[in-house]
CHARMM internal coordinates of N, CA and C (Angstrom, degrees):
IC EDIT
DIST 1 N 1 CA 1.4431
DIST 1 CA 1 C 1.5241
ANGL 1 N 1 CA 1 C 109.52
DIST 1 C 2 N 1.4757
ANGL 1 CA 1 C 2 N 119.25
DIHE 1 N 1 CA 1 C 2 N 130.82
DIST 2 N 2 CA 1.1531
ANGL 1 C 2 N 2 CA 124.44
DIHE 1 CA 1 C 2 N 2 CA 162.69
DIST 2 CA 2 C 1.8044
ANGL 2 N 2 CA 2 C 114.97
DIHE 1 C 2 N 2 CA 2 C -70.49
DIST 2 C 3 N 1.3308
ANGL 2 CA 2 C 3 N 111.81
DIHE 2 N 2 CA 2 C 3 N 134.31
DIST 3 N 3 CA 1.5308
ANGL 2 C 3 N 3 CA 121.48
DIHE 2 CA 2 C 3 N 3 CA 149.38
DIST 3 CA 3 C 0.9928
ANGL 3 N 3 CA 3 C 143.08
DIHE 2 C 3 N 3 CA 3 C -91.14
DIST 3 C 4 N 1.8930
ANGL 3 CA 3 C 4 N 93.63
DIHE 3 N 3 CA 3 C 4 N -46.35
DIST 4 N 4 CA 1.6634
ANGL 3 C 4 N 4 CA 97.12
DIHE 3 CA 3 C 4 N 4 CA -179.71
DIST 4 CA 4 C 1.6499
ANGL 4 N 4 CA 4 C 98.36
DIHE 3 C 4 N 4 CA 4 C -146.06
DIST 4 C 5 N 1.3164
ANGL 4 CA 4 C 5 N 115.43
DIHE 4 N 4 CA 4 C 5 N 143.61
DIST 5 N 5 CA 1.4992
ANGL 4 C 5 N 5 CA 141.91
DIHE 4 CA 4 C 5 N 5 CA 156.92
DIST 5 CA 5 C 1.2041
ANGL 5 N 5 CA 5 C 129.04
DIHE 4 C 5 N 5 CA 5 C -93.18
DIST 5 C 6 N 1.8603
ANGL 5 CA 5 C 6 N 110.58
DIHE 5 N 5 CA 5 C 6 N 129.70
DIST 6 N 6 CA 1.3598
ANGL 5 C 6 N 6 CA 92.27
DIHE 5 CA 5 C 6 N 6 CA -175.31
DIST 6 CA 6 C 1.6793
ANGL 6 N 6 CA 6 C 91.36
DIHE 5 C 6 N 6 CA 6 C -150.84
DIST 6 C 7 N 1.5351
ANGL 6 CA 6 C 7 N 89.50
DIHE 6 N 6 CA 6 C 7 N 149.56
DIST 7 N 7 CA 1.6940
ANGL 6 C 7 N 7 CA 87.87
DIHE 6 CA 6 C 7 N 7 CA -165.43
DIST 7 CA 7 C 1.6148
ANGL 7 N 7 CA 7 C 97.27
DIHE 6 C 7 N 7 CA 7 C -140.29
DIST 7 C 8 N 1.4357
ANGL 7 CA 7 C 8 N 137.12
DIHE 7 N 7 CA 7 C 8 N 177.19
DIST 8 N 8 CA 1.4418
ANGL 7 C 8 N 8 CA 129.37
DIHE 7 CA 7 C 8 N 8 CA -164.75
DIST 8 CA 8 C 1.2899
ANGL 8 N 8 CA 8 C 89.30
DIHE 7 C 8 N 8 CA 8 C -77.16
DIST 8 C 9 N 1.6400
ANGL 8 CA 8 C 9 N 139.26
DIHE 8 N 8 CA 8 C 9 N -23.35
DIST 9 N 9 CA 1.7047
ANGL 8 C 9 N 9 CA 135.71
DIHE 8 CA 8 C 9 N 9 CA -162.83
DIST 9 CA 9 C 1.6955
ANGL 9 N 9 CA 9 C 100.31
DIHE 8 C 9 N 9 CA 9 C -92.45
DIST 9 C 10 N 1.6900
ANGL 9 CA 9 C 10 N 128.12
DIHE 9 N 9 CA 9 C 10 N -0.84
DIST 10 N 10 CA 1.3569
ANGL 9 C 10 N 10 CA 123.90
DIHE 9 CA 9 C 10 N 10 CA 174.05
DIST 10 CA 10 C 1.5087
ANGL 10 N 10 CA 10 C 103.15
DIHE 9 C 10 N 10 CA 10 C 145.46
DIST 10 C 11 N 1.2679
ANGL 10 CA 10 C 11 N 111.52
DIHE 10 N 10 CA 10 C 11 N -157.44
DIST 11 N 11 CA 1.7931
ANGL 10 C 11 N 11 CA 119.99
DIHE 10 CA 10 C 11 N 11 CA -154.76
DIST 11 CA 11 C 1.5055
ANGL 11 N 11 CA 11 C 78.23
DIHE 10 C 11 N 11 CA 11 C -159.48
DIST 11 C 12 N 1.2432
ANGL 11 CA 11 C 12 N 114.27
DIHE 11 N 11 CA 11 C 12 N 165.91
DIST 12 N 12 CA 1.5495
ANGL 11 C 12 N 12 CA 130.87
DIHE 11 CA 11 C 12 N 12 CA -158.07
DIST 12 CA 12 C 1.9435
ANGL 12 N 12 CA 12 C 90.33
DIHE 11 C 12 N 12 CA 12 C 172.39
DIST 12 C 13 N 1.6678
ANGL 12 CA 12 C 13 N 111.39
DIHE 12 N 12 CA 12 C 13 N 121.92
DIST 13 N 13 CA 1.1661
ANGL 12 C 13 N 13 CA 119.23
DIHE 12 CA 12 C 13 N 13 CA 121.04
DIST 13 CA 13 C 1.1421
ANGL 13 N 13 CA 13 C 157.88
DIHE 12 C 13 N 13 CA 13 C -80.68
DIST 13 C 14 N 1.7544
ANGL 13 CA 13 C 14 N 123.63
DIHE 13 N 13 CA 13 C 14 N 136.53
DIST 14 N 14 CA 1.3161
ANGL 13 C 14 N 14 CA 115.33
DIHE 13 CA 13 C 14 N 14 CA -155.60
DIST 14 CA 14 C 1.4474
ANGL 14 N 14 CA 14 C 103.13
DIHE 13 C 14 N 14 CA 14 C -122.13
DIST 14 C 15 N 1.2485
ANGL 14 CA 14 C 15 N 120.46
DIHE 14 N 14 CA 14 C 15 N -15.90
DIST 15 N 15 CA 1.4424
ANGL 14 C 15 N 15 CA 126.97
DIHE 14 CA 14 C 15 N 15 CA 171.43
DIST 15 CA 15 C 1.4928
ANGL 15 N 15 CA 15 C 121.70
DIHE 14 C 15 N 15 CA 15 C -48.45
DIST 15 C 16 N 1.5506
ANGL 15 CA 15 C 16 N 116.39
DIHE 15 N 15 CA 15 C 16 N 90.47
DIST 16 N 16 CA 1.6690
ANGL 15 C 16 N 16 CA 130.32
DIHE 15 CA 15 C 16 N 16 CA 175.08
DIST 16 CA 16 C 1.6236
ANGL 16 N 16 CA 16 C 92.62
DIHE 15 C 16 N 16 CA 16 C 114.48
DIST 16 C 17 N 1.3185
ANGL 16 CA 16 C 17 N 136.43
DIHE 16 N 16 CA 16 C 17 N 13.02
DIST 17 N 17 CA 1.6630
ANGL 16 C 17 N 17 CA 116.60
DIHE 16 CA 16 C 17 N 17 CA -174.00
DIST 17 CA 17 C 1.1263
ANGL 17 N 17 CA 17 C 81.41
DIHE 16 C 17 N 17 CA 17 C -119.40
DIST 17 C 18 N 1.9689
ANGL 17 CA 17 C 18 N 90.93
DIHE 17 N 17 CA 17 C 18 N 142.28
DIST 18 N 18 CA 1.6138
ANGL 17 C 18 N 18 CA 123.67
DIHE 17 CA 17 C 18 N 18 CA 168.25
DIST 18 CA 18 C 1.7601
ANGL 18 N 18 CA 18 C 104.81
DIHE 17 C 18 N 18 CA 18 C -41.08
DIST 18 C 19 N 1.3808
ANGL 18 CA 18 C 19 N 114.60
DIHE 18 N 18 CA 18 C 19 N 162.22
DIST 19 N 19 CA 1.4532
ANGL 18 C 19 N 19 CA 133.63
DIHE 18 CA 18 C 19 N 19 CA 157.48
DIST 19 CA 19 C 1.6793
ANGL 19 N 19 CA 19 C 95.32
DIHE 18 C 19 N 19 CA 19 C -38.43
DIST 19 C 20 N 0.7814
ANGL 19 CA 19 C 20 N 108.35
DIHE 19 N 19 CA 19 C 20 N -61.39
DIST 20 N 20 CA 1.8104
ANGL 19 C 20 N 20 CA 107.01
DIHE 19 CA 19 C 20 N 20 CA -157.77
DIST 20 CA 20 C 1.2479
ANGL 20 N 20 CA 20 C 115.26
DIHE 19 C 20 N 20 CA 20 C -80.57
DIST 20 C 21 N 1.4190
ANGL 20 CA 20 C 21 N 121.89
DIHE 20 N 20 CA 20 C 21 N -37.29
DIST 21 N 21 CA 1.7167
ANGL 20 C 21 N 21 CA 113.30
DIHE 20 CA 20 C 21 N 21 CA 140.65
DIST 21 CA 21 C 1.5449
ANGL 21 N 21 CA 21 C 115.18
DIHE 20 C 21 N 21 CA 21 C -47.21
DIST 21 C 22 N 1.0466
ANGL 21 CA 21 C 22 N 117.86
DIHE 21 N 21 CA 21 C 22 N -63.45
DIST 22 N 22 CA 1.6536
ANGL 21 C 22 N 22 CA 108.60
DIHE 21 CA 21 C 22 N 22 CA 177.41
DIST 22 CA 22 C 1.8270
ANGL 22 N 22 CA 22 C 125.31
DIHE 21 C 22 N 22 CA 22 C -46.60
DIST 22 C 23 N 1.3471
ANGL 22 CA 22 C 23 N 93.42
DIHE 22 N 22 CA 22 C 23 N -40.31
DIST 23 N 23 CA 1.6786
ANGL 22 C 23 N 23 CA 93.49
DIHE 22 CA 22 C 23 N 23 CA 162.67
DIST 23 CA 23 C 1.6561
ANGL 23 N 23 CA 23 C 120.01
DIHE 22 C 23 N 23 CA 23 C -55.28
DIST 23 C 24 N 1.7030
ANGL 23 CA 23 C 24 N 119.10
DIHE 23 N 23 CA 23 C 24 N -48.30
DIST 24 N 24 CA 1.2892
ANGL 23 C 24 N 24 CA 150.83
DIHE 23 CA 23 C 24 N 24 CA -147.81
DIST 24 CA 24 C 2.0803
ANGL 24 N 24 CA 24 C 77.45
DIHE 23 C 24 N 24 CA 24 C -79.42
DIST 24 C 25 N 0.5146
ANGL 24 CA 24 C 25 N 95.56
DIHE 24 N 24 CA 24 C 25 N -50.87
DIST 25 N 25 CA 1.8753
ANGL 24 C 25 N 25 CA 94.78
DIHE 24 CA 24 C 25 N 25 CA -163.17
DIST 25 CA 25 C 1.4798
ANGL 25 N 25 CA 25 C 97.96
DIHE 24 C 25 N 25 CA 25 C -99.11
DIST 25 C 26 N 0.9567
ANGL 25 CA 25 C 26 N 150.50
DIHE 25 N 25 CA 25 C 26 N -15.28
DIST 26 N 26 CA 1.3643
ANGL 25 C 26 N 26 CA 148.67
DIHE 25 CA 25 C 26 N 26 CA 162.01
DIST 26 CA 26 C 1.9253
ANGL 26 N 26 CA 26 C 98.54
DIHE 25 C 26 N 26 CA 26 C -68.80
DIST 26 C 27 N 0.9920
ANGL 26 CA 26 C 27 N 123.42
DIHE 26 N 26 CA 26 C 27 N -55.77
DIST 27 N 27 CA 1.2469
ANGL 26 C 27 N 27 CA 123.70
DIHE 26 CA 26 C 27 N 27 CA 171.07
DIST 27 CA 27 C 1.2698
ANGL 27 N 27 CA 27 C 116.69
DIHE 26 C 27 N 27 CA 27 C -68.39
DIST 27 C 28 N 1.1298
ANGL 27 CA 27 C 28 N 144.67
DIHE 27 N 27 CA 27 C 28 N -57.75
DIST 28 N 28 CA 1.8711
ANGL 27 C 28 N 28 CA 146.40
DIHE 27 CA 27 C 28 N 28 CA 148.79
DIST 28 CA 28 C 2.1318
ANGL 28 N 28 CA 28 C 102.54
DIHE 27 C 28 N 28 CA 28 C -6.22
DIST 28 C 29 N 1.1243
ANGL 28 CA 28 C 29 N 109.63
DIHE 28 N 28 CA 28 C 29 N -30.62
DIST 29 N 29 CA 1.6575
ANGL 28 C 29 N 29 CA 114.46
DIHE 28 CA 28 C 29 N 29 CA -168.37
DIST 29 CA 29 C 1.2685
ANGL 29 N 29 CA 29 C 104.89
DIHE 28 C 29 N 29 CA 29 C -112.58
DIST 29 C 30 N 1.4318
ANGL 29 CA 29 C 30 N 119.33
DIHE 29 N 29 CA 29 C 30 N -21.79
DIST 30 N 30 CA 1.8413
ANGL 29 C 30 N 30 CA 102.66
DIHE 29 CA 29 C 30 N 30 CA 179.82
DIST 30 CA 30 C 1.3155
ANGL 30 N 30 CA 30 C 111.16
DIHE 29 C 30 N 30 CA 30 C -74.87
DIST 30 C 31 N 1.4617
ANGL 30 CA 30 C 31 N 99.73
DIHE 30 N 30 CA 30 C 31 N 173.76
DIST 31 N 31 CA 1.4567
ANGL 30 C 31 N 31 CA 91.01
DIHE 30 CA 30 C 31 N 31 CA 176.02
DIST 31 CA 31 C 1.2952
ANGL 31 N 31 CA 31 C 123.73
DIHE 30 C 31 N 31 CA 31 C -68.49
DIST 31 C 32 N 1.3038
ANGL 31 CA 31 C 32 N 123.47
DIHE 31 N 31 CA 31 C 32 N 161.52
DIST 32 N 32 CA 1.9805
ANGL 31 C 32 N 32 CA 135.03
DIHE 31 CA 31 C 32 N 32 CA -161.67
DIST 32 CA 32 C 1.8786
ANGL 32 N 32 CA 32 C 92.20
DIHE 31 C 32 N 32 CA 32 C -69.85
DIST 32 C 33 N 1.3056
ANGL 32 CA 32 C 33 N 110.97
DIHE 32 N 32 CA 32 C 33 N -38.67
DIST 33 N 33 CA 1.3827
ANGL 32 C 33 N 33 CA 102.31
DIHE 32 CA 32 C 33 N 33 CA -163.89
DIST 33 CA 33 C 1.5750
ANGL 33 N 33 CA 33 C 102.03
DIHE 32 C 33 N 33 CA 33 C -77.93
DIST 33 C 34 N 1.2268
ANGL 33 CA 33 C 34 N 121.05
DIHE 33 N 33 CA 33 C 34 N -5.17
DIST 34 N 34 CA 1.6878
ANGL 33 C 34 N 34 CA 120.45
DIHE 33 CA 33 C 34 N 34 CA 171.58
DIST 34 CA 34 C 1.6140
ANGL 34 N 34 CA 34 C 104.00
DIHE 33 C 34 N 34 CA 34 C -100.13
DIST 34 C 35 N 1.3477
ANGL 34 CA 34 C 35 N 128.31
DIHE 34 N 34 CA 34 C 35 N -44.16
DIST 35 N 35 CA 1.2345
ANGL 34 C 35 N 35 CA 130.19
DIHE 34 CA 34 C 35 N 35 CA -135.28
DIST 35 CA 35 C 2.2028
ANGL 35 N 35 CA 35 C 91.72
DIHE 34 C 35 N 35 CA 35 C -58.75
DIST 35 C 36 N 1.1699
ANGL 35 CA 35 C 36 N 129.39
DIHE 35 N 35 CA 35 C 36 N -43.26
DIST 36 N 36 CA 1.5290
ANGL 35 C 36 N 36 CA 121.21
DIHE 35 CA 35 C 36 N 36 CA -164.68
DIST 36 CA 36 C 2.1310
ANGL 36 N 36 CA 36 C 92.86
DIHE 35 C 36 N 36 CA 36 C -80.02
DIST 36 C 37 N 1.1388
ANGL 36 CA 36 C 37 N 120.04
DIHE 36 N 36 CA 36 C 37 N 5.34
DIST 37 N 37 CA 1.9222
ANGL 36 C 37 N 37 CA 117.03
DIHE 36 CA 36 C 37 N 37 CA 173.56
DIST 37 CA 37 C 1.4961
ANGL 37 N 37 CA 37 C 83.91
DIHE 36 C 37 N 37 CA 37 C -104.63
DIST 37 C 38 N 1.3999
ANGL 37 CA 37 C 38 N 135.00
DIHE 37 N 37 CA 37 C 38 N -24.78
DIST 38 N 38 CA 1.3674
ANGL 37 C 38 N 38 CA 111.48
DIHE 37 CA 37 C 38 N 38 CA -155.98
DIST 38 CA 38 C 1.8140
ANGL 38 N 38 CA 38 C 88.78
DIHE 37 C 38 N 38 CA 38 C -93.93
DIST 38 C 39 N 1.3795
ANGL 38 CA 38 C 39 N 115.02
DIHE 38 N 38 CA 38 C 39 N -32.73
DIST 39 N 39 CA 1.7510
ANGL 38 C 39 N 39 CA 111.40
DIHE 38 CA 38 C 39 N 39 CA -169.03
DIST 39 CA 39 C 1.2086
ANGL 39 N 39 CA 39 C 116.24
DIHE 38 C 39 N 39 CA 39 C -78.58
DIST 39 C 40 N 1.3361
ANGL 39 CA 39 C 40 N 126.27
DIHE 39 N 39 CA 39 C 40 N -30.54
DIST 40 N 40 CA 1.5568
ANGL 39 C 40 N 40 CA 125.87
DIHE 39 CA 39 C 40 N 40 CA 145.13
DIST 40 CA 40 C 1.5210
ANGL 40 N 40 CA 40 C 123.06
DIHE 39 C 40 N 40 CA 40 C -43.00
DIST 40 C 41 N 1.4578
ANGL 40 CA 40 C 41 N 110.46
DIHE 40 N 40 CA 40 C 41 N -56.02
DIST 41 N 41 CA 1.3473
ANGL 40 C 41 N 41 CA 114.16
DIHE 40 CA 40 C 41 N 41 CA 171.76
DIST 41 CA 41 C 1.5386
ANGL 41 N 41 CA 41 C 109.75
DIHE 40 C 41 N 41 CA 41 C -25.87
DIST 41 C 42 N 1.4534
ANGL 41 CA 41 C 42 N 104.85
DIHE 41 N 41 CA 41 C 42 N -73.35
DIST 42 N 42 CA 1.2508
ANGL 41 C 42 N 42 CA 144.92
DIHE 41 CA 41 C 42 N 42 CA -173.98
DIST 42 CA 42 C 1.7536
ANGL 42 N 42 CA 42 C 105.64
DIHE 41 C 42 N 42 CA 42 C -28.43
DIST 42 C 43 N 1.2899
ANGL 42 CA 42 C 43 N 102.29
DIHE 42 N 42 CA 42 C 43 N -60.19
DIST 43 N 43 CA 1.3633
ANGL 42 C 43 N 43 CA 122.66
DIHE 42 CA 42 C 43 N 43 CA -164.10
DIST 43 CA 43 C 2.0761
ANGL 43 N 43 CA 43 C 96.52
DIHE 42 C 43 N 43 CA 43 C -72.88
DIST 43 C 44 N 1.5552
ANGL 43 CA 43 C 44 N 108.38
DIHE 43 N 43 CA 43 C 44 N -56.87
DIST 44 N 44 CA 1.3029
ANGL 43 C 44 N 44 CA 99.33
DIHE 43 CA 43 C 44 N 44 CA 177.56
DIST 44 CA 44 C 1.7953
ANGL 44 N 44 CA 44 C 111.14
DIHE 43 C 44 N 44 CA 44 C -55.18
DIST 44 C 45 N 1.1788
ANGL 44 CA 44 C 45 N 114.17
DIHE 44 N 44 CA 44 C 45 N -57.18
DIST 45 N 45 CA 1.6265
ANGL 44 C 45 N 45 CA 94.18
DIHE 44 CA 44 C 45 N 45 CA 172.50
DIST 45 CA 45 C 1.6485
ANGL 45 N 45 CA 45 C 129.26
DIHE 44 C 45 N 45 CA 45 C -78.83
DIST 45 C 46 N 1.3104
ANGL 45 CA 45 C 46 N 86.51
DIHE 45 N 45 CA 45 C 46 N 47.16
DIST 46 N 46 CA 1.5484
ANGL 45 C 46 N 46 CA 122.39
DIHE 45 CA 45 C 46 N 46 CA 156.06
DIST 46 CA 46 C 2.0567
ANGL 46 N 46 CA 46 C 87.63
DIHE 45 C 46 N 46 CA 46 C 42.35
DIST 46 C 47 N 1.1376
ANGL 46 CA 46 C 47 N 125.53
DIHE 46 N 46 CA 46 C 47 N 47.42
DIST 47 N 47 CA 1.4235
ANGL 46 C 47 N 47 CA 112.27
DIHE 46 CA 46 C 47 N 47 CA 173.01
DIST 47 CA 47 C 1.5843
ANGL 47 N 47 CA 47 C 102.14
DIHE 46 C 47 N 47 CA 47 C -112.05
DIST 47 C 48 N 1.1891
ANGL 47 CA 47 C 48 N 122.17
DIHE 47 N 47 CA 47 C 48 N 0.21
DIST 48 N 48 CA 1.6096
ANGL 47 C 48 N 48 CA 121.84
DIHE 47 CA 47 C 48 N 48 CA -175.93
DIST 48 CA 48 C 1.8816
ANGL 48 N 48 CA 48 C 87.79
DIHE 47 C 48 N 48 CA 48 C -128.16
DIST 48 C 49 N 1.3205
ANGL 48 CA 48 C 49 N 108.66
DIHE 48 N 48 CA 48 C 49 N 110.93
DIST 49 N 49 CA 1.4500
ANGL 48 C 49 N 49 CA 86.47
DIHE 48 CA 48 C 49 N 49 CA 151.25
DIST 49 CA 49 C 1.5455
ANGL 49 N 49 CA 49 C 127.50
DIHE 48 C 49 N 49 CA 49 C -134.83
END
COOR INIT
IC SEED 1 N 1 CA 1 C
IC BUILD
């Protein structure tokens, strides 16, 4: 099990958050030039809606 993520753009815990919090903060840390390909992504596999 993952808890925590950490990337040079921040750290994010995921330990006890829904799918869609975990999407929501998994994207908050990628890089800026991905983060609007990753929230679409997101949204088509219906985990952000």
């Amino acid at each position: 099990h993952v808890h925590y993520v950490v990337t040079e753009y921040g750290r994010v815990m995921l330990f006890g958050r829904s799918t869609a919090d975990r999407a929501r903060l998994l994207i908050s840390i990628a890089a800026p030039q991905f983060r609007e390909q990753l929230e679409r992504a997101a949204y088509e596999l219906h985990l952000l809606v």
